[in-house]
C-alpha positions in Angstrom: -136.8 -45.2 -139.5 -134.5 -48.2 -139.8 -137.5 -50.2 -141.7 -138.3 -47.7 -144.1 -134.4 -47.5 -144.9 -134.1 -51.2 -145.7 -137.5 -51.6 -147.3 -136.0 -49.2 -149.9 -133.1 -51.2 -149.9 -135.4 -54.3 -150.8 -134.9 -56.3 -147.8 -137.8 -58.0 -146.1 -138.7 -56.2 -142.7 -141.0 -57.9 -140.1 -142.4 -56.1 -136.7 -141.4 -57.8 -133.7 -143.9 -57.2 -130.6 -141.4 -56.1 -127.9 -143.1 -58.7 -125.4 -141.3 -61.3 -128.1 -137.9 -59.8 -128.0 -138.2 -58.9 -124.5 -138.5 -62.6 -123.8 -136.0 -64.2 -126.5 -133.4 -61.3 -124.4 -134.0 -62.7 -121.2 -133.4 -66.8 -122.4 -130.4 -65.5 -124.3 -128.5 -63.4 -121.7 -130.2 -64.8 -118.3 -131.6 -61.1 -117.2 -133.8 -58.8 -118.7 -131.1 -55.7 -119.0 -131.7 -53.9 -121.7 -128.5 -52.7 -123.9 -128.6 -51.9 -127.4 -126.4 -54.7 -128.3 -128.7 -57.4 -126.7 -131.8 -55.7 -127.7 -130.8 -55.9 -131.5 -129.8 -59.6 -130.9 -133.1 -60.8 -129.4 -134.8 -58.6 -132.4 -132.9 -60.8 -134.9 -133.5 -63.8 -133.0 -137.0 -63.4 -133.1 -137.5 -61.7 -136.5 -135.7 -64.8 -138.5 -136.5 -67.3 -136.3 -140.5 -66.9 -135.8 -142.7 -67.5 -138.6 -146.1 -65.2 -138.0 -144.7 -62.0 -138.0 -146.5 -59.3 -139.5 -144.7 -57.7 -142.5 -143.6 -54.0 -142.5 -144.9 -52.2 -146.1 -144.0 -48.9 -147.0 -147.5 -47.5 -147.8 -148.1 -43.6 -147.6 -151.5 -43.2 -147.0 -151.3 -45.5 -143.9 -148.6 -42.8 -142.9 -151.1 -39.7 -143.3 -154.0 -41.8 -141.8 -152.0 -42.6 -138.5 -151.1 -38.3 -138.8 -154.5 -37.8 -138.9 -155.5 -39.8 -136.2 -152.8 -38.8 -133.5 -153.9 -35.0 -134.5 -157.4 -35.9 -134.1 -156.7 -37.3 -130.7 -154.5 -34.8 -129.4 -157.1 -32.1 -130.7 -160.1 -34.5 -128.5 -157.7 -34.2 -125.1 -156.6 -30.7 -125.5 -160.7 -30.3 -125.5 -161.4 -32.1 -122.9 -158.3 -30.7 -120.6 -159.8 -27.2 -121.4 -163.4 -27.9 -120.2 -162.7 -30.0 -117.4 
């Protein structure tokens, strides 16, 4: 991913909610299309312009956690697709 690239790098890297840049895309351009271009511009908007943003971290065992828990998941609904 992009954010684990420029957290390497040293840069600061916030998560913007896609309901934030979906809306700061919209005031900027007049219409919700969705193009690359825009979509980066109204993630930039947003990411330097609110304050509140949770900060990305590079942190490994979150990684394997959020592994584990997808498998987990998947192994629950395979379960309960093969008994129902």
């Amino acid at each position: 991913h992009i954010a684990n690239r420029l957290l390497a790098d040293g840069e600061e890297v916030v998560d913007v909610p896609p309901k934030l840049s979906a809306r700061a895309r919209v005031f900027a351009t007049g219409q919700g299309r969705k193009t690359d271009a825009t979509d980066a511009h109204s993630v930039a908007l947003v990411g330097t312009r609110m304050t509140g943003l949770r900060p990305v971290v590079n942190d490994e065992q979150l990684a394997v956690l959020r592994i584990l828990v997808d498998r987990r998941r998947s192994l629950g609904e395979d379960h309960t697709r093969m008994t129902s």
